[in-house]
BAVO-773952 format. One line per field, with one value per residue (C-alpha): x, y, z. Coordinates in steps of 0.2 Angstrom, whole numbers, plus 5000, padded with zeros to 4 digits. Each point is the difference from the previous one (the first is absolute). Example, Ala and Ser with C-alpha at 12.3 -4.5 7.8 and 13.67 -1.06 7.14 Angstrom:
xx = (5062,5006) $
yy = (4978,5017) $
zz = (5039,4997) $
***
This chain:
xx = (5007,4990,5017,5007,4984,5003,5017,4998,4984,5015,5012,4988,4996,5017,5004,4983,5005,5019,4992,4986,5017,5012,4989,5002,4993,5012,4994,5008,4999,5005,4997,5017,5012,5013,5015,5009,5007,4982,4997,4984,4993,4992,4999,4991,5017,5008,4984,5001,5019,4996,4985,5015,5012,4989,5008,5000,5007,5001,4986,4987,4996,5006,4993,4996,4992,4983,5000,4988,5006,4987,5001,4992,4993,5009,5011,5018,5010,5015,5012,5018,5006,5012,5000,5005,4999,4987,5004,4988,5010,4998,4984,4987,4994,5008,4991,5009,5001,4990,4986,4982,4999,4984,5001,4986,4995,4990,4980,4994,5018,5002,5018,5009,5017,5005,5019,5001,5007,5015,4997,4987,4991,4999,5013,4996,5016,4993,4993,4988,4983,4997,4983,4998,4984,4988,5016,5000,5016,5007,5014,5012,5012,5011,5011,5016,5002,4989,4992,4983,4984,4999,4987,5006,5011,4997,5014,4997,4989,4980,4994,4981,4993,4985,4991,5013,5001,5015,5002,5012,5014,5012,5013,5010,4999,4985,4986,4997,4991,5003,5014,4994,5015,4993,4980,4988,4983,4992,4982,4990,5016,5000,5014,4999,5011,5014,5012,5013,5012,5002,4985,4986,4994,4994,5004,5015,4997,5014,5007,4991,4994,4980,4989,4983,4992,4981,4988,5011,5002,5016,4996,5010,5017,5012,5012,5012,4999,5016,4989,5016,4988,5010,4989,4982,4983,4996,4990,5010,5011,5004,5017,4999,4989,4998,4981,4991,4983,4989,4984,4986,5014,5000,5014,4994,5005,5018,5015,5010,5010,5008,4993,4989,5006,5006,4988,4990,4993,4993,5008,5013,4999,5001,4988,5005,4988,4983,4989,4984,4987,5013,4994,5012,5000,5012,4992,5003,5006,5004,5017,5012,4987,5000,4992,5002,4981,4987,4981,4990,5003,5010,4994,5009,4993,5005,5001,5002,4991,5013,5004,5018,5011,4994,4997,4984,5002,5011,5019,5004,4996,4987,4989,4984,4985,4991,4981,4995,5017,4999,5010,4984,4993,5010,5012,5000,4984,5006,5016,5013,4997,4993,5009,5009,4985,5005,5008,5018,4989,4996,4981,4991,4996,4983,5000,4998,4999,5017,5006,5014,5018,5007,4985,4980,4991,4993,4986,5003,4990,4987,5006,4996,4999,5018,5005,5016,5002,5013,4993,5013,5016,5009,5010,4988,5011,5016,5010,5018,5017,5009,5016,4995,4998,4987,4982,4988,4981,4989,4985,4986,4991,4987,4990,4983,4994,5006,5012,5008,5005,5016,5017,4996,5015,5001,5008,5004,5002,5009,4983,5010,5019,5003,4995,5013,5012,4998,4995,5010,4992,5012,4998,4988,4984,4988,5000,4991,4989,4995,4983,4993,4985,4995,5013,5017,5011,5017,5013,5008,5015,5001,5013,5001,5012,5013,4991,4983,4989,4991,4982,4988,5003,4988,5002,4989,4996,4994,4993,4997,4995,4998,4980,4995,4999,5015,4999,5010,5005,5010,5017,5002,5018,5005,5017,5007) $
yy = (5153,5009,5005,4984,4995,5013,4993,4982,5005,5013,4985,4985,5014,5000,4980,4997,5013,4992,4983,5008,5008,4984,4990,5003,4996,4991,5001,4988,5006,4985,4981,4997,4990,5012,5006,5014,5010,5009,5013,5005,4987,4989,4981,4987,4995,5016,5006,4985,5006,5018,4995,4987,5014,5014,5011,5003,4986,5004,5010,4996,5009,4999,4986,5008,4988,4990,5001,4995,4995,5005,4991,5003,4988,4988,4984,5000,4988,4996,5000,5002,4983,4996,4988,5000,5017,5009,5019,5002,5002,4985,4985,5003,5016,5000,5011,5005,5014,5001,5013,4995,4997,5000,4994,5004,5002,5019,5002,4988,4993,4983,4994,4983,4998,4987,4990,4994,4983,5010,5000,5001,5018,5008,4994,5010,5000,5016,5003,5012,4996,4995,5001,4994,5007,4995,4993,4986,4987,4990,4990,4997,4986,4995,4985,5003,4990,5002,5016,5003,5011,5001,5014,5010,4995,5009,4997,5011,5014,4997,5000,5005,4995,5007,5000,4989,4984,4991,4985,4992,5000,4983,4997,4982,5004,5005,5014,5003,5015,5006,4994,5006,5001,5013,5007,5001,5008,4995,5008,5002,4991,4983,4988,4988,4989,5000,4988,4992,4985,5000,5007,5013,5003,5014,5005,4994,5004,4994,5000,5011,5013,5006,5002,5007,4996,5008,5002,4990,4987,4986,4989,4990,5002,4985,4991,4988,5005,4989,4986,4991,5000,5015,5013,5001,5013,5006,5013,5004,4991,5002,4999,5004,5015,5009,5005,4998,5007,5000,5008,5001,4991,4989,4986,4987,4989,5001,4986,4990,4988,4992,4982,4997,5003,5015,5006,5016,5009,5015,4997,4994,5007,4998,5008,5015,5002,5011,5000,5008,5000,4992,4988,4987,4983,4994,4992,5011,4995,4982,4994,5013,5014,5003,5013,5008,5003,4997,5011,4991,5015,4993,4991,4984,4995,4991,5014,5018,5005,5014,5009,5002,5012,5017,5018,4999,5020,5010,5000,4982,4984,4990,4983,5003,4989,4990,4998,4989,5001,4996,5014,5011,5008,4990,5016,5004,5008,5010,5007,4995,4990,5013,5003,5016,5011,4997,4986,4998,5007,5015,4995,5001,4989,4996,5007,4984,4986,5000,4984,4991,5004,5015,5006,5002,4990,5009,4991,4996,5015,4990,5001,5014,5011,5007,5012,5010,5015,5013,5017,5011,5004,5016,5010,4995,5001,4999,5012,4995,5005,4986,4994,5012,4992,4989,5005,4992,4998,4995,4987,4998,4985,4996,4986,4996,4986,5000,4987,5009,4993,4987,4997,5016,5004,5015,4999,5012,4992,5007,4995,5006,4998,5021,5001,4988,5010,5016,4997,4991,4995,5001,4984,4988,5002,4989,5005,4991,5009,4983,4999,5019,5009,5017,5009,5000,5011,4990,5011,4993,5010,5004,5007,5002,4995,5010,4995,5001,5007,5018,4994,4993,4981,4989,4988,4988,4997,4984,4997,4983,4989,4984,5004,5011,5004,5011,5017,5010,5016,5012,5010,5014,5005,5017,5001,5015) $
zz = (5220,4988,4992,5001,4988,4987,4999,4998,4989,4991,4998,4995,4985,4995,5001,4991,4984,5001,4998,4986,4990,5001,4990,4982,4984,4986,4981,4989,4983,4988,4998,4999,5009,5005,5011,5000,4985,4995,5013,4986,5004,5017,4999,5012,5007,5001,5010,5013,5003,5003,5014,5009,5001,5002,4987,4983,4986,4982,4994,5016,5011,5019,5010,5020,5012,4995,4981,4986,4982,4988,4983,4985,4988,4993,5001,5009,4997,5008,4985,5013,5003,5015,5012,5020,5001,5016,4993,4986,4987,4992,5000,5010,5007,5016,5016,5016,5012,5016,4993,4993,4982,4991,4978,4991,4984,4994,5003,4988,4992,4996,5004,4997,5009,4992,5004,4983,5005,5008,5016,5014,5002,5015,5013,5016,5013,5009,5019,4995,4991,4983,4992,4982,4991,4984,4990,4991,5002,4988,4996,5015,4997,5014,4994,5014,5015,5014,4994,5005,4993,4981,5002,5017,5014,5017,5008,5014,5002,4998,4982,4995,4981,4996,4986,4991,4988,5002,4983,4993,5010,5005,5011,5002,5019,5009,4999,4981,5005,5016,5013,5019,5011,5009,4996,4988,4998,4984,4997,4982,4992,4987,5001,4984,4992,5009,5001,5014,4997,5020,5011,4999,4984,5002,5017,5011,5020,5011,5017,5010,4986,4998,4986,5000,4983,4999,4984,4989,4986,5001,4985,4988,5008,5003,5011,4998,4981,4992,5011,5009,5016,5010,5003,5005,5001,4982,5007,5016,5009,5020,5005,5019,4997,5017,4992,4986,4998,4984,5000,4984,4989,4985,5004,4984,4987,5002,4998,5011,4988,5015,5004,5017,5014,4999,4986,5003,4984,5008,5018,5010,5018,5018,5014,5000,4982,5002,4985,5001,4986,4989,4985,4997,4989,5017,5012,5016,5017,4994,4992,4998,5000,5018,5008,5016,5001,4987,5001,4991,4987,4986,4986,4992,4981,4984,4990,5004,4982,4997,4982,4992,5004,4988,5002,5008,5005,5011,5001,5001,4992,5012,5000,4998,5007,4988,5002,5015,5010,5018,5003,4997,5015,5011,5009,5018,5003,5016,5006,5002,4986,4987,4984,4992,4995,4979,4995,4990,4983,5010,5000,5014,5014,5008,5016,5011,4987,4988,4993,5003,4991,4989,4990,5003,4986,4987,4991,4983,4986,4987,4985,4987,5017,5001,4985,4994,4989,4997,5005,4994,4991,5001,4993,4982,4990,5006,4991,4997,4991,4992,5004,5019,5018,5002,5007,5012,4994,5015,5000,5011,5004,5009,5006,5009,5015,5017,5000,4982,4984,5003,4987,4993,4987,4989,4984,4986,4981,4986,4986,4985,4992,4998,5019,5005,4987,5009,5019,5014,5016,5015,5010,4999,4989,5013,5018,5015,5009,5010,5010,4995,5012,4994,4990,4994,4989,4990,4991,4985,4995,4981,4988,4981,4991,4990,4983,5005,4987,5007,5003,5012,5005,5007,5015,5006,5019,5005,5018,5006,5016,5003,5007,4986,4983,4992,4994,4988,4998,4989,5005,4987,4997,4991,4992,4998) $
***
């Protein structure tokens, strides 16, 4: 017996490492849309083909098992058009295979995916999982016949989107965000100002699919857009949904253009719907908001007092709650209603007494408390050689007050006719920083030109925010 233990104990070892080494780790190394023909070189698409076939494509590394894309910052936009195809080489970023698949952009990384009015973005045809993390998704256009999900189609497989915002994207069929054919799980996520000529515009749940929707904000998405009254549920729209549960989730002040009776703005569903602690601007349980059981939880008002879509912090673009919003302090209290411990900002949540939707509110700083100033700039000066490769010069920012400065924006200025003669500034001179808390270094890449006088130039760097007074500093720059 006690042989018979080591064993098993010998062979559950081995599965368990077998499992740990099958999953790898994909790094895609440019913003590009690309496939085939640069094996220097890893793009989005080419990464989502080597995880489907478990081997290596182009320049990415092999895909074994459970896999993670890692991203870095940036936006990718799908620039391959091609249409009717399901092989990722053309449209939108196409996902099959029967292994777990997790995208995610790098510690910290902002990523847009963007379909550039091509195509949709992420069209998942695999068994396995997919999990979609802290990206920002934009521009999906679905204009064929039938075609469903301008953001993501799960097709099959279950799909996870955490952290995400998910704007902008339109379809002449149903789902301007999300198509559910088989099931999502959406937690810490924003879907905003999508659109849908058919049904769902946001989120399209039909026969016998499931989605579980917690801690998140549905605003300003809407259905029937061309308004020839087919299509219903601006917010989300049940089509035979076998479950549908929301729970701590902002489901306001979004569109129906279809006339009564079929009208639904936020929601158009049967019984098998399941909000808890959800604020809506539709009445519940009434109409064509049914409900399969209503807690007493839920809150319907006038007006869910939420900001514009902006970089309020972390990865994504989010709504944040304006003073006074019911949404405040309204969250599930106790399990199994409790929300994420920090919210799609990355802030952190109240144990025990989070509000309702994507983001915590953050109380607005009095003026003249918040303030910005450049702290450093190395190298001082930098020393170039004209007509050479260009250099970088780094400067730091900083800012004060919890919440942090917002629309921060670093410029640098060319003050004087000989500078503009001998320097050149590689890419733009102004760069967002968006909402800034503590400290941040931006790199602007300078080279001098092949007629630039030997001396020492002077840049000006100008550091601005919407909630503060700007600063200036000064970029010395040695030609040799």
């Amino acid at each position: 017996m006690k042989r018979f233990l080591v064993l098993a104990m010998a062979l559950a070892a081995t599965f368990t490492a077998a499992s740990s080494a099958s999953a790898a780790t994909i790094d895609v190394t440019t913003t590009e849309d690309l496939y085939g023909g640069s094996n220097t070189t890893c793009s989005l698409r080419e990464a989502i083909t080597s995880a489907s076939t478990n081997s290596g494509f182009d320049g990415c590394s092999s895909g074994s098992g459970a896999d993670e894309i890692v991203l870095p910052a940036g936006e990718y936009k799908i620039t391959i058009a091609g249409a009717g195809e399901n092989n990722n080489t053309t449209g939108d970023f196409d996902i099959a295979g029967a292994d777990a698949l997790t995208i995610r952009p790098a510690a910290g990384a902002k990523v847009v995916v963007n379909g550039n009015g091509i195509d949709r973005i992420y069209d998942q045809q695999s068994s396995g999982s997919l999990a979609i993390l802290n990206q920002n998704i934009v521009g999906g256009v679905l204009s064929g016949v039938g075609e469903d999900g301008a953001g993501i189609a799960n097709t099959t497989g279950s799909l996870t989107v955490d952290g995400v915002t998910i704007n902008g994207n339109s379809t002449k069929y149903q789902g301007g965000a999300i198509a559910v054919y088989s099931a999502l799980s959406a937690v810490n996520s924003t879907f905003s100002g999508n659109a849908a000529n058919g049904n769902g515009g946001a989120l399209w749940i039909p026969g016998g699919a499931t989605a579980s929707v917690k801690s998140s904000t549905i605003t300003k998405n809407t259905a029937d857009a061309d308004g020839d009254g087919n299509g219903y549920g601006g917010g989300f729209a049940d089509g035979g949904a076998s479950n549908i549960g929301f729970v701590n989730v902002i489901n306001a002040a979004n569109q129906d253009n279809s006339a009564a009776p079929i009208n639904g703005p936020d929601c158009y569903s049967g019984p098998f719907f399941f909000p808890r602690y959800v604020l809506t601007t539709q009445a519940l349980g009434a109409g064509n908001c049914l409900v399969g059981f209503n807690p007493g939880t839920n809150k319907v008002v006038a007006d869910a007092l939420l900001g514009p879509l902006k970089d309020n912090g972390g990865q994504t673009p989010t709504h944040a709650l304006l003073t006074g919003s019911p949404a405040i302090g309204a969250g599930g209290a106790a399990a199994p209603d409790l929300c994420p411990a920090k919210d799609q900002t990355g802030r952190d949540r109240p144990a025990g007494a989070c509000d309702i939707g994507a983001v915590q509110y953050v109380e607005p700083t009095p003026p003249g408390t918040v303030s910005v100033k450049i702290v450093r700039i190395k190298p001082k000066p930098l020393k170039l050689k004209r007509g050479k490769k260009a250099k970088a010069v780094s400067v730091t920012v900083k800012t004060t007050g919890a919440a942090g400065a917002l629309d921060v924006k670093l410029c640098l200025k060319k003050p004087a006719k000989a500078v503009k003669k001998a320097l050149k500034i590689k890419g733009k001179l102004c760069r967002k920083v968006g909402t800034l808390v503590g400290a941040k270094t931006v790199k602007f890449k300078i080279a001098a030109k092949k007629k630039a006088k030997k001396k020492t130039f002077k840049l000006k760097a100008v550091l601005s925010a919407t909630d503060a007074a700007s600063r200036t500093g000064v970029v010395k720059v040695k030609v040799k």
